[in-house]
NUDO-83890 format. One record per residue (C-alpha): residue number from 1; residue in three letters; x, y, z. Coordinates in steps of 0.02 Angstrom, whole numbers. Example, Ala and Ser with C-alpha at 12.3 -4.5 7.8 and 13.67 -1.06 7.14 Angstrom:
# residues 2
seq 1 type ALA px 615 py -225 pz 390
seq 2 type SER px 684 py -53 pz 357
# end
This chain:
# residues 89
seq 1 type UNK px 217 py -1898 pz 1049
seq 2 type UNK px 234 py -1728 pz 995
seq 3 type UNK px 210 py -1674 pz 816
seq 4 type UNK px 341 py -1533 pz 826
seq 5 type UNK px 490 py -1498 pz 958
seq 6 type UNK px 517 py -1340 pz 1056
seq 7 type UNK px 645 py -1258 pz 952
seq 8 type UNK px 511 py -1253 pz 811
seq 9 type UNK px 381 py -1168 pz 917
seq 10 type UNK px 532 py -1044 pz 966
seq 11 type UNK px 559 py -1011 pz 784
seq 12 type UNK px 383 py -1003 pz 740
seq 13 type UNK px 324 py -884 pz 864
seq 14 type UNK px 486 py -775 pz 844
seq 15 type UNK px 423 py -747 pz 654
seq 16 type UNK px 264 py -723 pz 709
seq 17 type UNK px 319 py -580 pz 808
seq 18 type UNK px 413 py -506 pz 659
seq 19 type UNK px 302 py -493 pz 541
seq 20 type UNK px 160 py -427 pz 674
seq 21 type UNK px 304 py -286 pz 680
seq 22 type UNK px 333 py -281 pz 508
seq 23 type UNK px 527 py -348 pz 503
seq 24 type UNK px 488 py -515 pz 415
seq 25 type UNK px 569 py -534 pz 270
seq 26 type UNK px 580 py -678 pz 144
seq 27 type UNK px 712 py -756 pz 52
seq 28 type UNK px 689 py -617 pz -80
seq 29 type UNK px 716 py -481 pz 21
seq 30 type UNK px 503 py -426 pz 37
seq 31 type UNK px 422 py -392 pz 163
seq 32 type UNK px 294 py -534 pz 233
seq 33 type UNK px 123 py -494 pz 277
seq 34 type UNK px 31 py -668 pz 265
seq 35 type UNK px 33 py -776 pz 433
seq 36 type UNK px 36 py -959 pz 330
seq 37 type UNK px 197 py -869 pz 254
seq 38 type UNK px 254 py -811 pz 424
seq 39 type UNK px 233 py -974 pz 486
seq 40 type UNK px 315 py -1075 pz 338
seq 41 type UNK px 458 py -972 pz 352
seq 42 type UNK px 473 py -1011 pz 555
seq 43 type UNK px 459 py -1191 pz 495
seq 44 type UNK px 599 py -1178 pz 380
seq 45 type UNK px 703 py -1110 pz 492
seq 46 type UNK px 681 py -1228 pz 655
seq 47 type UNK px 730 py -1345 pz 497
seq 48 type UNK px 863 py -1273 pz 481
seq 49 type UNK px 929 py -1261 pz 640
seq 50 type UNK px 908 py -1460 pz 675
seq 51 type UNK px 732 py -1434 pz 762
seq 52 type UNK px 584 py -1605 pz 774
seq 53 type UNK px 477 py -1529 pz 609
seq 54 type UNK px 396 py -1649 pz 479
seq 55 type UNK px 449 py -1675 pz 322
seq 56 type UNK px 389 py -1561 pz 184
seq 57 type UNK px 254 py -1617 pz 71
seq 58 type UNK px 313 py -1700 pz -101
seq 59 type UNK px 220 py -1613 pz -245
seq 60 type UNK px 275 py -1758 pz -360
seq 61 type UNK px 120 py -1817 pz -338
seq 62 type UNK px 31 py -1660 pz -427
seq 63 type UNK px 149 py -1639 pz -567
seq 64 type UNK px 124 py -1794 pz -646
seq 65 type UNK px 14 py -1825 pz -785
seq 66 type UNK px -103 py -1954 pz -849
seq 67 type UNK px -17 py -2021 pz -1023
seq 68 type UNK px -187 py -2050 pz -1086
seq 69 type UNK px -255 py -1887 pz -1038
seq 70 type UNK px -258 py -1793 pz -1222
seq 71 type UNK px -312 py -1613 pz -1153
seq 72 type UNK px -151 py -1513 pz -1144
seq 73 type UNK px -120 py -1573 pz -1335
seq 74 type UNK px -296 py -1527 pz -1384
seq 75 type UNK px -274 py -1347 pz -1273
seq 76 type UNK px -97 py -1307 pz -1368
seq 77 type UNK px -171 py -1352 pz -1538
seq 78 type UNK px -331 py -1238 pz -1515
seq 79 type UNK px -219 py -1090 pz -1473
seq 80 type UNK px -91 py -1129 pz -1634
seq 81 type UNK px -248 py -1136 pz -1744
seq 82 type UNK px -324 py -984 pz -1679
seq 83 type UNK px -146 py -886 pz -1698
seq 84 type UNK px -142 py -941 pz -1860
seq 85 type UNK px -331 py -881 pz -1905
seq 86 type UNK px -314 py -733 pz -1835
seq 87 type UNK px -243 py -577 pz -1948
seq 88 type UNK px -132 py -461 pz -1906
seq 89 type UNK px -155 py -296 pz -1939
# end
């Protein structure tokens, strides 16, 4: 079974094309240069359009943190005490 359908391979190699001619543009209006961007963006738009793409990666994963893990407290405090020994001029 195929991983992705033919309208995503459409989509993908039509951005490909665009930003080898310079006409890609993101979301924000700049111009794209990278080819992982140039491909995410095909991706996003077979998507869009209803085309057999995975699902996106969760980043859930990443963003949580280990309760017991004390090093963004101990970070935070060692830049408060050195902004407080430090004088201003």
């Amino acid at each position: 079974m195929a991983k992705y359908g033919a309208k995503t391979s459409e989509k993908v190699e039509k951005a490909m094309h665009e930003r080898k001619r310079g006409t890609l543009k993101s979301r924000s209006g700049r111009k794209v240069t990278s080819k992982k961007q140039a491909i995410a963006i095909g991706l996003s738009q077979a998507r869009r359009a209803g085309g057999k793409v995975p699902k996106k990666k969760s980043s859930s994963k990443k963003s949580r943190r280990n309760p017991d893990d004390q090093t963004a407290l101990t970070h935070s405090a060692t830049a408060v005490e050195l902004a407080q020994a430090t004088p201003r001029c």
